[in-house]
N, C-alpha and C positions, 0 to 999 in steps of 0.2 A: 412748669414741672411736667404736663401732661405734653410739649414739644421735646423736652429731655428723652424721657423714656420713647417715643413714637424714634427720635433721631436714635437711643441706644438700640431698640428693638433694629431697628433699620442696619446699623452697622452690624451688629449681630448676624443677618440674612446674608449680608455681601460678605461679611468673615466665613460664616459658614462656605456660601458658595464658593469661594476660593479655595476654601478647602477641599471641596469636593471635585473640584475643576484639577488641583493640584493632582491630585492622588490618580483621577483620571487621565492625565497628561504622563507619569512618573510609569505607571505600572501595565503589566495586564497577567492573567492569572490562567495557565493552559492546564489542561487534563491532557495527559499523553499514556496513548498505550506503547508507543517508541522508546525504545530503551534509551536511556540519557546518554550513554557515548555516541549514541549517533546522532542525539537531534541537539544536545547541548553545545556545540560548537554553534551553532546555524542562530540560538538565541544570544550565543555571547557577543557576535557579531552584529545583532540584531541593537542589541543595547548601546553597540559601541558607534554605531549610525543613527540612532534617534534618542538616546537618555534615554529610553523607555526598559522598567526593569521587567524582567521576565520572569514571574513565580510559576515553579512546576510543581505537580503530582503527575508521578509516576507510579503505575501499575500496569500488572501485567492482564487482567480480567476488574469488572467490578463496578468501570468507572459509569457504564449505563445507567445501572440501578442508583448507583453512586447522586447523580444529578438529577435522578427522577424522585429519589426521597428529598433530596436537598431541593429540589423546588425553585420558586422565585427565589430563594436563602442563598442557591448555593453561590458562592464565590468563582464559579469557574465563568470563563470569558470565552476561549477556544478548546476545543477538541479535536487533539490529533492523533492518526491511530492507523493503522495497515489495512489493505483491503475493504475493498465495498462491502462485504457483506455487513461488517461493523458501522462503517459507517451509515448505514441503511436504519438500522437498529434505531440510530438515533433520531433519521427522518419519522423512521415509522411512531415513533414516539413523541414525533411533534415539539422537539426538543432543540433544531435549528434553526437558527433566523433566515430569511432572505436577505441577499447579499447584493447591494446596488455599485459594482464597481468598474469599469470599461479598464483598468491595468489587469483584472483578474480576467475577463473578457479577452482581452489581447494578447497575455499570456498563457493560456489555455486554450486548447482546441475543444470544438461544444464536443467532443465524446467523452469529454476527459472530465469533464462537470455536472453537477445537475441542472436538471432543467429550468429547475426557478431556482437557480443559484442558493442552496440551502449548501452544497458542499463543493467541494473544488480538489484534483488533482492535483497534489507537489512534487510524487514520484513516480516513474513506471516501474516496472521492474516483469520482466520476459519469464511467462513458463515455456522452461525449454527440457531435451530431451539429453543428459551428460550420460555418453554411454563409451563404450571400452575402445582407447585407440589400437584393441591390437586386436578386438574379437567381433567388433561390428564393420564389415566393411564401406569403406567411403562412399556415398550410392546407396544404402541402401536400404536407409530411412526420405521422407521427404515429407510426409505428412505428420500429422499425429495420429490420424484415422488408421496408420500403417502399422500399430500397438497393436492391433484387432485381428493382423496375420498369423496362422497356426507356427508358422518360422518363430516365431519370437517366445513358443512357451516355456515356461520358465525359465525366461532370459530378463523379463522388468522389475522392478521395485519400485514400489511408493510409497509415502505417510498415506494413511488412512483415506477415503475416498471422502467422509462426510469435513474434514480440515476444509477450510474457507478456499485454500488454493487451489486444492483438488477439486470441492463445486464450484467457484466459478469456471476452474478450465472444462468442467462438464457442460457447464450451462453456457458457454459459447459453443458449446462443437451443438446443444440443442439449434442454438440461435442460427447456427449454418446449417445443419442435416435435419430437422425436426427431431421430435423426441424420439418415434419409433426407433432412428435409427441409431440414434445418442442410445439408448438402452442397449440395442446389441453391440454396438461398441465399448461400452462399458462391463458389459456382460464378458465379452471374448477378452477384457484386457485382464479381468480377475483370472479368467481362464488360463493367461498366459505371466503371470504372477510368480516369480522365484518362491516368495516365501510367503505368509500373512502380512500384512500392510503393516507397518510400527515406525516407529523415532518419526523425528524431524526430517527434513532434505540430506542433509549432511550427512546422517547415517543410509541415506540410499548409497550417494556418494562416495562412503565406505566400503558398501557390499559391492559396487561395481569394484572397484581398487584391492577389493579379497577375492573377487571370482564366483561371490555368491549371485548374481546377476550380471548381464551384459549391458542393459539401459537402466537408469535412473530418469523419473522426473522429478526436476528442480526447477525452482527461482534463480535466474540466473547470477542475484545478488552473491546466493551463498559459495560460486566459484569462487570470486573474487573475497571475497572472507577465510576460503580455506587456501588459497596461492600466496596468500599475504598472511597466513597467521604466525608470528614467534612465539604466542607461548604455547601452542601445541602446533610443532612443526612437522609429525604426523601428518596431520591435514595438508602441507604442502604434497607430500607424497602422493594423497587422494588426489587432489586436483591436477597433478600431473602427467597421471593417468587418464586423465578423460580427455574427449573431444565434445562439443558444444554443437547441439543442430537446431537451429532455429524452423520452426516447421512452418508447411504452407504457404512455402515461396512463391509458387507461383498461379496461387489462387489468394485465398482472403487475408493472409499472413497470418504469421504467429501469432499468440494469443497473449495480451498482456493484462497484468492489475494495476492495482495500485496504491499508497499510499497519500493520505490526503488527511483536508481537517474541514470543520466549520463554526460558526460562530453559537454558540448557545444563547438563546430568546432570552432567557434571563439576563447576560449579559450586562453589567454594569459599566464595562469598556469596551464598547462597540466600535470605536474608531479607534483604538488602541489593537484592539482583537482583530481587527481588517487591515492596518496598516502591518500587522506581524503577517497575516497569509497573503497581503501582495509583497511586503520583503521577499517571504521563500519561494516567490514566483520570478524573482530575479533574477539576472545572470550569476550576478557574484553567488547567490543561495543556491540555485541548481548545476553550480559547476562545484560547487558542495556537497552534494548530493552523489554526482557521479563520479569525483574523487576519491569523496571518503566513502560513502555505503556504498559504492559500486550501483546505484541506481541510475536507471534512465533519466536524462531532465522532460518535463513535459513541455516548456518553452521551447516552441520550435525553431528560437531563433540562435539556440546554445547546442553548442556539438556537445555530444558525450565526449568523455574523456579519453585520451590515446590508447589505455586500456582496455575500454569498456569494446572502441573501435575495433581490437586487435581482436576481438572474439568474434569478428562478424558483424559487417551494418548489414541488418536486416530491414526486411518488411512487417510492419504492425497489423495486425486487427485492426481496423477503427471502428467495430463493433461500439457502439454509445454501452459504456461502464453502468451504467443506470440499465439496460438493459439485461446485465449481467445479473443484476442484484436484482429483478424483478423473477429471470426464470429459477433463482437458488432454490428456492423451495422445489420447484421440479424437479431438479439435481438431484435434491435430497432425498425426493420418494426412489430414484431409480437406484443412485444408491444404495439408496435399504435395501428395494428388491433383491439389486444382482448382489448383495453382501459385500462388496468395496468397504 
């Protein structure tokens, strides 16, 4: 009797763990701040190469706090979500694993990752300057430091200076000029300000295409969203008006962010969670990327798309991303000052 029960408890452990091996194998469970038209194709594809099913939560703000109450409990696996500044949040909160993987390694350039691999690069995406083909002439923009010339007042638009895009492109121009002169730069470009900072990119966008401004900065994604949009064909209109200038050609190049994800320490699908962020390191995922979001691929060995091409190959930053996210807060205090 007492080898019955010793063999039932027994089979009991190996049932169990097959269960847990199963479900481990089947699933992984992401947090995304990515809006699901853009990142739900990249997992359906994901599924249909490995059987591994892909559960989301999507939101737009939340998901931080979200996995810092949920604890060792929460459910989530990966975290994917736009620009460093977020993703830092979660470093700083001790909330990423280290990631032991040589295809992430090899698909990634070290600027484009952390440095103890807690997070990793899947999209670029270029701040660049869309300004009026009929009112800024060809020449005579080149930098972005050339925002700061008394020629340009009340010719720019922007969203808000404290937005994640507007400080990191702050906190690279520290990372090249030091702060002193990052301040007066920031300081002359309020100065030279059409209107108060408001909306998103795409309303800069607009006020170039209405005549209320001559330069907009944008993320280069949101051209390619308004060239191609049907159901407000409006935006085609924007976007046909502008011309695209990739600044700092011929010094440290344009300044880029990015989109990326990392593994959550709680994790209960950790080779499941790392097998989905080496997928979107792939060719087929980052030719994904540059088709459908208009995003740069970070794998150096996949061209962007014939589109993305047609707007100019440019020169990058290769300013280390992790550096970006370390001077944000400085960004932040200049901003306040100069009122950005």
């Amino acid at each position: 009797m007492k080898n019955f029960i010793i063999k039932l408890i027994s089979s009991l452990v190996i049932l169990l763990s097959v269960v847990d091996i199963a479900y481990a194998n089947d699933e992984v469970n992401v947090y995304s701040y990515r809006q699901p038209i853009l990142i739900n194709p990249f997992f359906d594809e994901f599924t249909k190469k490995t059987g591994i099913k892909v559960n989301v939560l999507h939101a737009k703000k939340g998901l931080l706090e979200r996995v810092m109450s949920e604890g060792n409990n929460t459910p989530a696996d990966l975290i994917l979500t736009v620009d460093i500044a977020r993703l830092n949040q979660f470093v700083k909160n001790d909330l990423l694993a280290s990631v032991d993987s040589k295809i992430l390694q090899e698909n990634i350039p070290s600027h484009l990752r952390d440095s103890k691999s807690r997070w990793f690069a899947l999209s670029k995406r270029a701040r660049i300057l869309a300004v009026s083909k009929e009112r800024v002439p060809l020449g005579s923009i080149n930098n972005i430091e050339d925002l700061a010339n008394e020629k340009w007042k009340g010719k720019i638009c922007t969203r808000i200076g404290s937005h994640d895009y507007n400080r990191s492109l702050l906190a690279s121009i520290i990372a090249a000029n030091g702060e002193e002169v990052a301040e007066n730069w920031a300081k002359a470009l309020v100065q030279n300000l059409a209107r108060k900072p408001e909306g998103n990119d795409r309303n800069q966008a607009k006020a170039v295409h209405e005549g209320i401004c001559d330069i907009a900065v944008m993320n280069t994604y949101y051209f390619g969203k308004m060239k191609f949009n049907e159901k407000n064909p409006e935006q085609k209109e924007w976007a046909s008006s502008l011309r695209l200038i990739f600044t700092n050609q011929s010094n440290r190049g344009n300044h880029v962010n990015i989109a990326g994800g990392g593994i959550i320490k709680y994790s209960k699908n950790k080779d499941n969670a790392q097998a989905l962020l080496e997928f979107l390191t792939t060719p087929d995922a980052q030719k994904l990327y540059s088709s459908m979001n208009y995003e740069y691929p970070v794998n150096p060995k996949v061209r962007p798309s014939k589109e993305l091409d047609s707007w100019g190959i440019f020169i990058e930053d290769q300013l280390p991303v992790e550096r970006i996210a370390e001077l944000a807060p400085t960004a932040q205090k200049i901003i306040d000052r100069v009122g950005w």
